[in-house]
N, C-alpha and C positions, 0 to 999 in steps of 0.2 A: 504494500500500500504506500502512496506517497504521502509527505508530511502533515501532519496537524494544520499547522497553519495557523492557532488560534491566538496570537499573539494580535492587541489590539482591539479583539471581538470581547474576550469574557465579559464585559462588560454588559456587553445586551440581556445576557441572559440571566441576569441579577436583577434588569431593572424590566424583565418581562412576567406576567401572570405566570404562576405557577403551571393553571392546564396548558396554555401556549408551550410549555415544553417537552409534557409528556410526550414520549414514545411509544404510548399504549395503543393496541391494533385494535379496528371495532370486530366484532364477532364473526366468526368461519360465515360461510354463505349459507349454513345449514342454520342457523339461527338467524336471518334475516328475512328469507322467502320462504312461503307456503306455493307458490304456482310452480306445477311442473318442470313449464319451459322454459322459465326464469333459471328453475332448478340446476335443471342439465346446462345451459350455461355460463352461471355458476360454478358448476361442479368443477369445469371442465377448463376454466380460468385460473381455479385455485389448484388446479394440476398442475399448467404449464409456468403457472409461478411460485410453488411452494421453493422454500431458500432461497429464492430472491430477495438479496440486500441490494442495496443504493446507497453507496456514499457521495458524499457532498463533495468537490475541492472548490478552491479557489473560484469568483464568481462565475464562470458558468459550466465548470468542466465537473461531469458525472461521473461514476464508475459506477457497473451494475455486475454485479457476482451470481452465478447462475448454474449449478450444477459442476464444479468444479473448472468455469470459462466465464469469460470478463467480456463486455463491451464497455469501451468508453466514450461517450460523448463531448465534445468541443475545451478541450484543453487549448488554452490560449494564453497571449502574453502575459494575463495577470494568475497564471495557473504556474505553480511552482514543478519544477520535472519531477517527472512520475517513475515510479521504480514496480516491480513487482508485476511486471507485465510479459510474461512470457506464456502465459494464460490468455491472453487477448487475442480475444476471437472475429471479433469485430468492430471496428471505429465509425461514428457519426458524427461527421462535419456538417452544423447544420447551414451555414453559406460564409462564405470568403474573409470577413472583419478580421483582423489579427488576434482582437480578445474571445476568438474562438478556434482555433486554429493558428500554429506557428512551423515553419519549415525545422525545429531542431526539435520540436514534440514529435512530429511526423517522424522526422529520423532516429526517434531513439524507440518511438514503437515498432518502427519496420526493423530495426534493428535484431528485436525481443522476440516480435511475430510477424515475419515475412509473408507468410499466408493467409493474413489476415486481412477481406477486403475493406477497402474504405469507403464509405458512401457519402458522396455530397452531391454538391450544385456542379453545371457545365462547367462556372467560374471556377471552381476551386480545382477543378483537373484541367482548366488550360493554363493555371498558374502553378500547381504540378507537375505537369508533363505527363504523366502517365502514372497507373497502377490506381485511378480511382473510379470506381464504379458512380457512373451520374446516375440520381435518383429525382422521382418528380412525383409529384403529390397524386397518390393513385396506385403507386408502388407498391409491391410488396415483396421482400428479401426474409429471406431464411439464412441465418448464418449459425454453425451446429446448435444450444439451448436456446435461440433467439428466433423470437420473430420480430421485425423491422416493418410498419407499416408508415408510410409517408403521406404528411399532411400539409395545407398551406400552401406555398406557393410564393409570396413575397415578403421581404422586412418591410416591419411597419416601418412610416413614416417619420424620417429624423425632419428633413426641413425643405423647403419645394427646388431651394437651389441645389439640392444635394440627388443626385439619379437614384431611383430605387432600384435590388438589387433584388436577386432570385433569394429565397429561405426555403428550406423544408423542415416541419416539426414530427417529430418522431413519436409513434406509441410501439413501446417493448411487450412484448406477449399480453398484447392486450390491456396492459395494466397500468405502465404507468406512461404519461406522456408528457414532450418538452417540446412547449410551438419553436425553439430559440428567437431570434427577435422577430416576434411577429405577436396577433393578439388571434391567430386561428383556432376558430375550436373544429375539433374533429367531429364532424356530422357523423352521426349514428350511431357514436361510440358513449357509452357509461364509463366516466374516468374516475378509475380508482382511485390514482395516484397523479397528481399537476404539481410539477415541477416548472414554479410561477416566476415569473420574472419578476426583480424589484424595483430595480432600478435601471439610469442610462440613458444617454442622450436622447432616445427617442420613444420612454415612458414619462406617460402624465400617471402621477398615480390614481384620478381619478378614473382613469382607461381602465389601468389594472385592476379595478376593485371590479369594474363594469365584467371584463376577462372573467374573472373567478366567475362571478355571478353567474356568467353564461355555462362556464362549463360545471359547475355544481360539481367537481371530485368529492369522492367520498373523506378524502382525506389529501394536504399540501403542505408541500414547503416552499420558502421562497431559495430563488438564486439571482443569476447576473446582478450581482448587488456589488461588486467591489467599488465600483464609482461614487459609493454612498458614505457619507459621515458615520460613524458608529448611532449619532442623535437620529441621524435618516434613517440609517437601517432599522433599528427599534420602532419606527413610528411606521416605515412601510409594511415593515413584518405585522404589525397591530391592525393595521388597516384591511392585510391579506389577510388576518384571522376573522376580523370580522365577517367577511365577504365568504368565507369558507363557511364559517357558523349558520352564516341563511339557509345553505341547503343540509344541512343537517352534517356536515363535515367538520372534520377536525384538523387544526393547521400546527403543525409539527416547526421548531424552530432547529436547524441543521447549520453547525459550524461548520466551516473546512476542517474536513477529517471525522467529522460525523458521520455515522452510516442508519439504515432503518431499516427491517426485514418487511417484507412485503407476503 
């Protein structure tokens, strides 16, 4: 696993609600549905995701551990190097920004796991050169304990003078999902698990509150948040809690180097 990282953060989580922090999971799917169809799938989600953890690093970069194989998500410049990757199975670049994606992350995973494909935007494999699989919202990718389903389609909007760029948001086996900078929800999908943006050039937090609203996960944390004051981040995280609490969820607080089983 790569570093803690918590130097500068402990603060938040002293001056946050006690439940804001729990890591308590809500009840198997056998105590939440009485309807058949619901049932089976149910059943059949909490298959393809039992031992699924997701740890937090640096603002937006995931790790998901999954039957003894790893995917990582958007390690970028403010992501400190990652170690303990020779288990990585699969990498999502969710589009080109450098604080999601760096040429000396890239090399030190192809380094670990050669075989390992990478999925992103056109952009990011013509700044590449090669070895990256383009994904577009619609997709769907299997890589061995993974399924990679692609959503979205663009980064929201920083500012009119700035060109918008291609995004894709990711849901892992169904379960948990990350638009990266975008505010897409995934039509048709029940999200377990949102992994919410906090912060960044080109979040209003009252957007975000609107986001969560729309996607009702049963349960969230936030990330892209390093661009935030310690005062920020505490008051954005309170904000995604509340927004979580409407639909009946529960919003999990995650430092760099936190993890949470699923």
């Amino acid at each position: 696993m790569g570093p803690s990282g918590r130097e500068g953060r402990s603060g938040n989580l002293r001056s946050l609600p006690r439940s804001i922090r729990s890591f308590q999971i809500a009840p198997p799917c056998a105590e939440r549905t009485g309807v058949s169809g619901e049932q089976l799938a149910c059943d059949a989600r909490e298959e393809l995701t039992r031992g699924m953890r997701v740890t937090k690093y640096e603002h937006a970069a995931l790790r998901i551990d999954h039957d003894g194989q790893t995917l990582l998500i958007d390690p970028g410049t403010f992501t400190r190097p990652l170690d303990d990757l020779g288990a990585v199975t699969a990498v999502v670049l969710t589009h080109e920004h450098p604080d999601h994606w760096t040429p000396d992350h890239l090399a030190r995973i192809r380094a670990a796991a050669p075989d390992a494909p990478i999925c992103s935007t056109a952009a990011v494999a013509a700044a590449v050169g090669d070895g990256i699989t383009v994904v577009s919202p619609g997709d769907t990718l299997t890589a061995g304990a993974f399924t990679l389903r692609f959503f979205g389609g663009d980064h929201a909007i920083i500012h009119s003078s700035i060109p918008q760029i291609r995004n894709v948001g990711v849901l892992v086996n169904d379960t948990l999902y990350y638009p990266g900078d975008s505010y897409a929800v995934p039509e048709g999908v029940e999200v377990d698990t949102l992994a919410a943006p906090l912060g960044g050039p080109w979040l209003k937090i009252g957007e975000a509150i609107d986001y969560v609203l729309a996607v009702a996960p049963r349960r969230a944390f936030g990330t892209h948040d390093m661009t935030l004051s310690d005062a920020g981040l505490t008051m954005h995280r309170q904000r995604l809690q509340w927004a979580t609490e409407q639909g009946g969820g529960q919003f999990l607080v995650l430092d760099p180097g936190d993890s949470v089983d699923l």
